[in-house]
C-alpha positions as CSV (number, residue, x, y, z in Angstrom):
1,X,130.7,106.1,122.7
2,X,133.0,106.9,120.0
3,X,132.3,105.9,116.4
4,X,134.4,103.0,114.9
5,X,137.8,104.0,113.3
6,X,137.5,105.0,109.4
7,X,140.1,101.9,108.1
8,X,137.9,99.3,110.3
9,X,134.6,100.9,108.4
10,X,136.2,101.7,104.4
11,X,138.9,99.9,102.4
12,X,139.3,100.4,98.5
13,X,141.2,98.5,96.9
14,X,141.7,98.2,92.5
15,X,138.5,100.1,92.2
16,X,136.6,97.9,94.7
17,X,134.9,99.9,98.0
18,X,134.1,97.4,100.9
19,X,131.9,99.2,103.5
20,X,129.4,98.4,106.0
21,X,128.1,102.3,105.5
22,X,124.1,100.8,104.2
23,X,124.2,98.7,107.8
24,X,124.9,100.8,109.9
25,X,122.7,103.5,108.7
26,X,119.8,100.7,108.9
27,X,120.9,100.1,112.6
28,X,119.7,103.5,113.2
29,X,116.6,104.3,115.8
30,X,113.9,106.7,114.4
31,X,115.6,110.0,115.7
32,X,114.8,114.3,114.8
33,X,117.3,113.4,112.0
34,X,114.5,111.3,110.2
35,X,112.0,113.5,111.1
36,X,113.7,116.4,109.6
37,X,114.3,114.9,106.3
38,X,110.6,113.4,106.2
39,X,109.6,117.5,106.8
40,X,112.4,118.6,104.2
41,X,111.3,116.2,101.6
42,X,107.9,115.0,101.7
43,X,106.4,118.2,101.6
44,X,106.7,116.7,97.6
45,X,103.2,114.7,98.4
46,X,101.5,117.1,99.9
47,X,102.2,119.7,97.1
48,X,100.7,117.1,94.2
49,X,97.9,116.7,96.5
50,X,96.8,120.3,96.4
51,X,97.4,120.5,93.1
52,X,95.2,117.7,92.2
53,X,92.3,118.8,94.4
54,X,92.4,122.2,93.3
55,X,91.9,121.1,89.4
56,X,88.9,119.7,90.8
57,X,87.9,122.6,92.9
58,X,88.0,125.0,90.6
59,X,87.0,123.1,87.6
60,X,82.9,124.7,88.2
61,X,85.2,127.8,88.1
62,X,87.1,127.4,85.1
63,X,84.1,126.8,83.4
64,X,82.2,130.0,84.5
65,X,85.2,132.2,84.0
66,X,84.8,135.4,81.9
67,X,88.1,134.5,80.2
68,X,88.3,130.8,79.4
69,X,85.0,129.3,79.1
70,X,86.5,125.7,80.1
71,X,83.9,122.9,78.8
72,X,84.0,119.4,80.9
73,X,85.9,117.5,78.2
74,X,88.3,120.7,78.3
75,X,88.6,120.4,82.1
76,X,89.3,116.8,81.8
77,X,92.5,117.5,79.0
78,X,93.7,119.7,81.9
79,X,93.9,116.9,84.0
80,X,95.5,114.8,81.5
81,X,97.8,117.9,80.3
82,X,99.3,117.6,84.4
83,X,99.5,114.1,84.3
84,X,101.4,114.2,80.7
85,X,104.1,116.3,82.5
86,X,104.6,114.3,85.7
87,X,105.1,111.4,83.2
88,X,108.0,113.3,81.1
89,X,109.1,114.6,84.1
90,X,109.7,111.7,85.9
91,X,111.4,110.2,83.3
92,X,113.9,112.8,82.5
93,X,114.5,113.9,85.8
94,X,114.6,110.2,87.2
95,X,117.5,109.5,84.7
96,X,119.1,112.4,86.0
97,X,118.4,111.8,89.6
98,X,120.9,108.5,89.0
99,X,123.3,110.2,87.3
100,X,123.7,113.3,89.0
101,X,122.7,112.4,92.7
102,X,119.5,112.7,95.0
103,X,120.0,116.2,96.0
104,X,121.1,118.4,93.4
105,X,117.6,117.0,91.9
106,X,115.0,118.0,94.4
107,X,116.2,121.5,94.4
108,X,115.8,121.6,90.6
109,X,112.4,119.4,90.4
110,X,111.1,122.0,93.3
111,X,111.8,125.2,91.7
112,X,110.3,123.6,88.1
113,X,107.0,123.1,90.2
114,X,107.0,126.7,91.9
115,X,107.4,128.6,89.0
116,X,105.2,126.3,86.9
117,X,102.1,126.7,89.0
118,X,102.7,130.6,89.7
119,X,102.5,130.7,85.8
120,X,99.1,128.3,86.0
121,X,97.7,131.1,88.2
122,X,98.3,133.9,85.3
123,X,96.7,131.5,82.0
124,X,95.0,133.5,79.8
125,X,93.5,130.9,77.7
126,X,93.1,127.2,77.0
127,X,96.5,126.6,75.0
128,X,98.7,128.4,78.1
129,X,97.0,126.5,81.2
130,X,97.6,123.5,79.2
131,X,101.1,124.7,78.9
132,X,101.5,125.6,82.6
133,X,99.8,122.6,84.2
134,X,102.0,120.6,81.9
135,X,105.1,121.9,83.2
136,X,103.6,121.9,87.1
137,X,103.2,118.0,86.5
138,X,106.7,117.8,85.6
139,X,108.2,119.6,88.2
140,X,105.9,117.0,90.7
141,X,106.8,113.8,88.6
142,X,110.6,114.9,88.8
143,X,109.9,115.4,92.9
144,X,108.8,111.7,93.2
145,X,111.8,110.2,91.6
146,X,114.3,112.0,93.5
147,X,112.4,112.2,97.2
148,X,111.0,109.0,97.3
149,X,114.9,107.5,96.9
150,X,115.9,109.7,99.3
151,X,113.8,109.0,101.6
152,X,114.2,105.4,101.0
153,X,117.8,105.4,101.7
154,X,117.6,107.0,104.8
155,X,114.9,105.0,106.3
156,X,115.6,102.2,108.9
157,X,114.4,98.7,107.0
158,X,112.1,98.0,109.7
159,X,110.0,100.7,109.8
160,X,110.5,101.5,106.0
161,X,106.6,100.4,105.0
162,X,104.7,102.5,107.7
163,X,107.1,106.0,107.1
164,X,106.8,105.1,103.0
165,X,103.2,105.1,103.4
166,X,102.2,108.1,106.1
167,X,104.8,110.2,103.8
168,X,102.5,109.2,100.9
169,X,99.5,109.9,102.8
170,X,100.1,113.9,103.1
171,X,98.9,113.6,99.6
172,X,95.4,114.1,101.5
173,X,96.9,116.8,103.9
174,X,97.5,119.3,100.5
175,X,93.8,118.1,99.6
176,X,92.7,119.4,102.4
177,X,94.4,122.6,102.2
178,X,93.4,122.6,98.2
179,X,89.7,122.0,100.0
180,X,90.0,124.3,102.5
181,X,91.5,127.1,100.3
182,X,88.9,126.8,97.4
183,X,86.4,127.3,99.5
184,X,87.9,130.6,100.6
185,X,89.0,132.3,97.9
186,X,86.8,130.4,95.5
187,X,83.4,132.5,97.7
188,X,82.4,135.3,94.6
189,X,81.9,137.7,97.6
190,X,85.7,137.9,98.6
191,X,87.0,137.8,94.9
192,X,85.8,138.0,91.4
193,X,84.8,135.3,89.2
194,X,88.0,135.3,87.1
195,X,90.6,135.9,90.6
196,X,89.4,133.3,92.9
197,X,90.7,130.2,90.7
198,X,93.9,132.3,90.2
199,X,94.7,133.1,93.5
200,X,94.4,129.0,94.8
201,X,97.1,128.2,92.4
202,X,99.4,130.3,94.3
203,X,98.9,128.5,97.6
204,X,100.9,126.1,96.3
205,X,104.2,128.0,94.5
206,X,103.8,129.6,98.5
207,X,104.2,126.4,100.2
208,X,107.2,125.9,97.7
209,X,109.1,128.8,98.7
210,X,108.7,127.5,102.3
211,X,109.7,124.1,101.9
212,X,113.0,125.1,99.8
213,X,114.9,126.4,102.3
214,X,114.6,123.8,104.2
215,X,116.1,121.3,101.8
216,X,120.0,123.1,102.1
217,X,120.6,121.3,105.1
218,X,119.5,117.8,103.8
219,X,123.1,115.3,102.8
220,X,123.6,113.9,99.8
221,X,122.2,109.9,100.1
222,X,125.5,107.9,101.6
223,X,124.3,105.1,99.4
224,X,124.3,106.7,96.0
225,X,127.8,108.1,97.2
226,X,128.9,104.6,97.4
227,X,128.5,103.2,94.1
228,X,129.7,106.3,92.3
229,X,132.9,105.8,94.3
230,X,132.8,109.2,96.3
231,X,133.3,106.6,99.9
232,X,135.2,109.4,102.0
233,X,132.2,111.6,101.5
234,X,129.3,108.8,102.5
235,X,131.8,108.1,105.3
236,X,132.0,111.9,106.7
237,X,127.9,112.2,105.9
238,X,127.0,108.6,107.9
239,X,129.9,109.7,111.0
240,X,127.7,113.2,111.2
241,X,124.6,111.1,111.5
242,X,125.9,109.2,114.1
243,X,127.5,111.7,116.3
244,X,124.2,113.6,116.2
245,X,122.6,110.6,117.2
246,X,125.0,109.9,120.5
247,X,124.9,114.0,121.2
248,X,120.7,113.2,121.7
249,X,121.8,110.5,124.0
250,X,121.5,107.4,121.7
251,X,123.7,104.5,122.4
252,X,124.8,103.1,119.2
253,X,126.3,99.3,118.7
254,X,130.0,99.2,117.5
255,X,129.8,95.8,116.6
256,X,130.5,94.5,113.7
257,X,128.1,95.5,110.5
258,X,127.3,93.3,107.5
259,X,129.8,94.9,104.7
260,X,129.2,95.0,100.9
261,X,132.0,94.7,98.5
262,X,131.1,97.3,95.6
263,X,132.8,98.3,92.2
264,X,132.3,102.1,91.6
265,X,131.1,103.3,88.7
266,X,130.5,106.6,87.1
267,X,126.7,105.9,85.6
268,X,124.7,103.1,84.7
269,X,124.2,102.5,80.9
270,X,120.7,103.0,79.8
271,X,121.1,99.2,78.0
272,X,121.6,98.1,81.4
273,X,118.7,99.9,83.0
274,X,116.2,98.2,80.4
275,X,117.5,94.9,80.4
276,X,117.8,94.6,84.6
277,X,114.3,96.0,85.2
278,X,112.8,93.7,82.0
279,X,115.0,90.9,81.8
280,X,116.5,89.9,85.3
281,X,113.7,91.4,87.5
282,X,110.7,91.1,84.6
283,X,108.3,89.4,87.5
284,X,108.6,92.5,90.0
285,X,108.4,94.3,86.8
286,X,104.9,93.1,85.9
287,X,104.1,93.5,89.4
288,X,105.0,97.5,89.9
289,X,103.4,97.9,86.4
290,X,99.6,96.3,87.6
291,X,99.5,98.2,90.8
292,X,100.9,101.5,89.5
293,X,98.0,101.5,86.6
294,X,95.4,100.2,88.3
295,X,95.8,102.9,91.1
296,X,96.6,105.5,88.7
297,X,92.7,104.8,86.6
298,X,91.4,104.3,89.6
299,X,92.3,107.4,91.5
300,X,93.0,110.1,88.6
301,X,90.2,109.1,87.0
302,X,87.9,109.3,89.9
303,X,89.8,112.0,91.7
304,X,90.2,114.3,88.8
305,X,85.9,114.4,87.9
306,X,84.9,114.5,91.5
307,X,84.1,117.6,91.2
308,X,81.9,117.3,88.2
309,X,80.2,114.3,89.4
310,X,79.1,116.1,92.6
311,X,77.8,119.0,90.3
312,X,76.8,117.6,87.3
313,X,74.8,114.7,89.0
314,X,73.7,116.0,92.9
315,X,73.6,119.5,92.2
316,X,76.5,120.8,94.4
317,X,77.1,124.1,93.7
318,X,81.1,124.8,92.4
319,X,82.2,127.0,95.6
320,X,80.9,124.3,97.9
321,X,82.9,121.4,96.5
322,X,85.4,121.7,99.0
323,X,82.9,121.1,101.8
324,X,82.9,117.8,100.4
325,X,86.7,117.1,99.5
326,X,87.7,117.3,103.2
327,X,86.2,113.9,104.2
328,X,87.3,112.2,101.4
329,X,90.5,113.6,102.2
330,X,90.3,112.7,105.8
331,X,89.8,109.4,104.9
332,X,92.5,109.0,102.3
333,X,94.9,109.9,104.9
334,X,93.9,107.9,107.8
335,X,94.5,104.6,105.4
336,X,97.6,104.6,104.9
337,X,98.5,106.6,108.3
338,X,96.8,103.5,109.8
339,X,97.5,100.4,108.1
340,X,100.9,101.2,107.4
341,X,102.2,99.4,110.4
342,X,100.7,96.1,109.3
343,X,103.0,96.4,105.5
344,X,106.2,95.9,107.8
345,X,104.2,93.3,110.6
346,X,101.8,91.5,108.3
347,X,104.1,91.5,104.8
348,X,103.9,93.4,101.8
349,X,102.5,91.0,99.5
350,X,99.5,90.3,101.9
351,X,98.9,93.6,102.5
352,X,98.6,94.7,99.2
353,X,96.3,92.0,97.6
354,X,94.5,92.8,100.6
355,X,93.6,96.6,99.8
356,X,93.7,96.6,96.2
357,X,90.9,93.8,96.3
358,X,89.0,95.8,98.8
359,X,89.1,99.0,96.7
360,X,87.9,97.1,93.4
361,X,84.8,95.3,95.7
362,X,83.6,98.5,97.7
363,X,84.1,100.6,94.1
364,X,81.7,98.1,92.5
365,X,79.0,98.4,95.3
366,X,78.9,102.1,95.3
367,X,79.2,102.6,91.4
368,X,76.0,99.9,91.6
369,X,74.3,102.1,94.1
370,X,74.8,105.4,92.5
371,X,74.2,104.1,89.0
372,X,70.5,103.2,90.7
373,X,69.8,106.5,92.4
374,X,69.8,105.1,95.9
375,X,73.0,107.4,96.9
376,X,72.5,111.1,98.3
377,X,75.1,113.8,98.5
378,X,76.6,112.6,101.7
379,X,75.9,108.9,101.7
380,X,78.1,109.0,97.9
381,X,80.8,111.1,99.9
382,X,80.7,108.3,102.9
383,X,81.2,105.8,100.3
384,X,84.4,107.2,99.1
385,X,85.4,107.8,102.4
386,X,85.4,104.0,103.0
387,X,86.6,102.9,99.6
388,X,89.6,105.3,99.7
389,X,90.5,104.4,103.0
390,X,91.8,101.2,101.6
391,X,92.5,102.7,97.8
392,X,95.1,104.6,99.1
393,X,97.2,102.4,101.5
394,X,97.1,100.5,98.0
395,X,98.1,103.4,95.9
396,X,101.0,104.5,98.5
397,X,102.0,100.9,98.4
398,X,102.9,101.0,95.0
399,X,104.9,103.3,95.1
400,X,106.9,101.4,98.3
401,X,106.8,98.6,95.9
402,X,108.7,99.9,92.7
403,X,111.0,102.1,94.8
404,X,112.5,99.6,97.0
405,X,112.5,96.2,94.4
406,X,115.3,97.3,92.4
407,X,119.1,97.8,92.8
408,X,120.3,100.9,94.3
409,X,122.0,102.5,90.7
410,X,118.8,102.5,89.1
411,X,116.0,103.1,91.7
412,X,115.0,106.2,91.0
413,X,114.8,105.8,87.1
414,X,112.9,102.3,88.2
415,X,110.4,104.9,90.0
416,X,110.4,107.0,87.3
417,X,109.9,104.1,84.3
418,X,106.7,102.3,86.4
419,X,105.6,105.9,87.7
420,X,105.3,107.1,84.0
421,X,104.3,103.4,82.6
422,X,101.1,103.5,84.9
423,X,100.3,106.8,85.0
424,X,100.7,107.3,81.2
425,X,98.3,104.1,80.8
426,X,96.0,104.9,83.5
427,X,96.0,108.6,84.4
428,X,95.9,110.0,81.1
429,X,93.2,108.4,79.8
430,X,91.2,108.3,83.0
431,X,90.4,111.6,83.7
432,X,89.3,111.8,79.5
433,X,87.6,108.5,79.5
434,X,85.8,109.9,82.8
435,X,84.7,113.3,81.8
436,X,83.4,112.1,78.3
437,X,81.6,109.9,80.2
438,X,80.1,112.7,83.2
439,X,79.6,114.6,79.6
440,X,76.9,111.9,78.7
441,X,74.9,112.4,82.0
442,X,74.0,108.9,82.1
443,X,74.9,107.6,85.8
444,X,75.1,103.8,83.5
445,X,77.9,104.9,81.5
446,X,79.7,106.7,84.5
447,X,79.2,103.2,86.3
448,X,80.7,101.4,83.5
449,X,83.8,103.1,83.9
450,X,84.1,102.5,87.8
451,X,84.1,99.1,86.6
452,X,87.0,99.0,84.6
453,X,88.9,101.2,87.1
454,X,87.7,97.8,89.8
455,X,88.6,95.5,87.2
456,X,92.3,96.8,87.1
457,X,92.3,96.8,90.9
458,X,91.3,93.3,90.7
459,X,93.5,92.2,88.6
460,X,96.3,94.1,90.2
461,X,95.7,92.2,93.3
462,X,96.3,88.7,92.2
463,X,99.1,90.2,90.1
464,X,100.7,90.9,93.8
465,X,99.5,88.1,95.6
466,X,101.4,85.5,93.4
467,X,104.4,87.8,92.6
468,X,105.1,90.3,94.7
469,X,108.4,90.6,96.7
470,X,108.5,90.0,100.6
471,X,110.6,93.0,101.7
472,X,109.0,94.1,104.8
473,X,112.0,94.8,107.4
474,X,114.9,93.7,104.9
475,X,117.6,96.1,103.6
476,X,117.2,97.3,100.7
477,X,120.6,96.0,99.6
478,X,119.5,92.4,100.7
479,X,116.1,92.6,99.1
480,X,118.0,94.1,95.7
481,X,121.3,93.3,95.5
482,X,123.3,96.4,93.9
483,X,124.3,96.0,90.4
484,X,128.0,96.9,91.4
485,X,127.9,94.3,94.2
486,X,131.2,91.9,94.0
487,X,130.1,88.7,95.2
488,X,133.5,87.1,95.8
489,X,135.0,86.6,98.8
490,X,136.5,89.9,100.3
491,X,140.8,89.7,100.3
């Protein structure tokens, strides 16, 4: 079946592109192309969550090394230091991704992180690993911006909830491999005190150089083509798409396509960044704002001390953290792996009051029941288990949310803007907050601060319930028009 003929798909006219390009690559079935680019580009996930376990695997290490002598508090501005550079990172790479395009961006934001968290692995005091796990946070905010727009773009409407949140789930597939690693290299029989922590920083920058080659063969996004007024390109990306698709025996429609009339433009002016996301969209505003703090306290400031908790209050010893990291991770990915499905069947808003409400109520109990001694070990790791299960489908979903409730010319600074908001409110000062408070080693005080991290959750949830944006198996052109749309009747 041949594909329709170019001047029945593209006509430009005084500036103006009409195209049904967006349509018909939402007509698409889940094929290998999808799969590829899910492998090429959400490897971005996976690398942050090794990362993050890892500065809580080797915090007992950092602590006991012969050349830093990190204290709990000092551990704790380490997290903060990583966070800090995802937030500047996503900013400024963000802004970039929308100017410059989706994929000269995840190149650069990949290479930032692999050289950044070799460098981690050679810190020779406070002042550099600071330095280092500052830059490693902004290679990984600058990934998010750009990938999860790719992605997005790519990704048929119907299914765009479920493959949004799985992606996000290989968070817990680098925990794992953080887990699994730190216990290896982190045992003082195979390396020396000071080498062990060293050595799991370069799993990561390893994993790096695998993934990058794999990113040359990944195309430009069609729809960011569009409205920078590059059509014949999006046309010749979107017609290689397709004839891949009928050469793996895929029978594709040549009916007629809904068509968007479009005014290309060379960049979007900052002005009009601010004033869409604040102005004309200031409910779904407020609405990626509450869920992206309240899962970024709840989770960095949890997820970051972990690792002291387990030692400072149960007496885990440092190299057998990661015994206990791999359930928690387990159950962080089957969440979103498994309620995914119901974000696209049941609806977005429903979906995430649900699981942000069920993360605040099950955080309470346990806080409760480990502020009154009546947790072990492995009944407190259970409890995560089950409270994270549901924390992050939530967490994943806020990202879905702020990436696919604005227009297409400013999605992945709208990523970036919310992603930094959140995380600058919550993650900074959780993992502080939290390790001043493991520093008091009253189990009261550490309760209190689960219950601001449930109280944000809460709050987070109604926040959704009343305003959050139905977009489950819409496009994303229909559920944000672009800001280059021409609404008048096509000539």
């Amino acid at each position: 079946m041949s594909a329709p003929p170019a001047a029945a798909v593209e006509r430009k006219t005084a500036g103006i592109i009409e195209t049904d390009l967006p349509s018909r690559l939402d007509r698409l079935p889940w094929g290998r192309f999808h799969t590829l680019i899910v492998l090429a580009l959400g490897v971005t996930w996976l690398l942050d969550g090794l990362e993050v376990t890892l500065a809580g695997a080797v915090a007992s290490a950092l602590k006991s090394s012969p050349s830093l002598h990190f204290t709990n508090a000092e551990v704790g501005l380490a997290g903060s230091a990583y966070i800090a550079g995802a937030v500047l990172g996503a900013l400024g790479f963000g802004w970039l991704t929308d100017r410059l395009g989706r994929r000269k961006l995840f190149f650069i934001t990949l290479a930032v992180y692999l050289v950044a968290t070799a460098a981690t692995a050679m810190s020779w005091n406070l002042a550099s690993f600071l330095l280092f796990r500052f830059l490693t946070g902004a290679g990984i905010g600058g990934e998010y911006t750009a990938i999860n727009s790719t992605i997005q773009e790519f990704t048929p409407p119907r299914l765009r909830g479920w493959i949004d949140l799985a992606i996000n789930g290989t968070f817990w597939i680098g925990a794992g491999l953080g887990a699994a690693g730190s216990l290896i290299l982190l045992d003082p029989h195979l390396l020396p005190g000071d080498w062990g922590w060293r050595a799991c920083f370069f799993i990561g920058a390893a994993l790096a150089l695998t993934v990058l080659p794999m990113r040359i063969w990944v195309p430009e996004s069609p729809r960011w083509l569009l409205t920078h007024g590059d059509e014949r390109d999006a046309r010749a990306i979107v017609e290689g798409i397709e004839t891949r698709f009928r050469s793996e025996g895929h029978a594709l429609s040549t009916d007629a396509h809904a068509r968007l009339r479009l005014r290309s433009r060379g960049h979007t002016p900052l002005r009009e960044v601010f004033h869409t996301l604040f102005n004309v969209h200031r409910r779904r505003a407020l609405v990626g704002l509450s869920l992206m703090t309240a899962q970024a306290f709840f989770y960095n400031a949890i997820f970051f001390t972990y690792a002291l908790v387990l030692t400072d209050f149960y007496g885990v010893p440092g190299d057998h953290i990661g015994w206990y990291l791999l359930p928690f991770a387990l159950g962080n990915f089957l969440g979103p792996l498994l309620l995914g499905r119901f974000f696209d069947v049941i609806g977005r808003r429903k979906m995430i009051a649900s699981t942000y409400g069920l993360s605040a109520i099950l955080l309470t109990v346990s806080g409760y029941l480990f502020e009154q001694h009546m947790l072990t070990v492995v009944t407190q790791t259970v409890a995560w288990m089950v409270i994270f299960f549901f924390a992050s489908a939530a967490a994943s979903s806020a990202y879905l949310t702020v990436s696919e409730s604005f227009p297409l010319e400013i999605r992945a600074l709208a990523i970036a803007v919310f992603y930094a908001f959140g995380t600058a409110l919550g993650g900074i000062v959780g993992p502080a907050f939290f390790g001043r408070l493991i520093d008091t080693h009253q189990r009261s005080e550490v309760f209190s601060g689960y219950l601001v991290g449930s109280a944000l959750m809460l709050a987070a949830a109604v926040i959704a319930a009343i305003w959050g944006v139905d977009a489950e198996r819409k496009s994303l052109e229909h559920v944000a028009a672009p800001l280059s749309s021409v609404i008048d009747d096509a000539p």
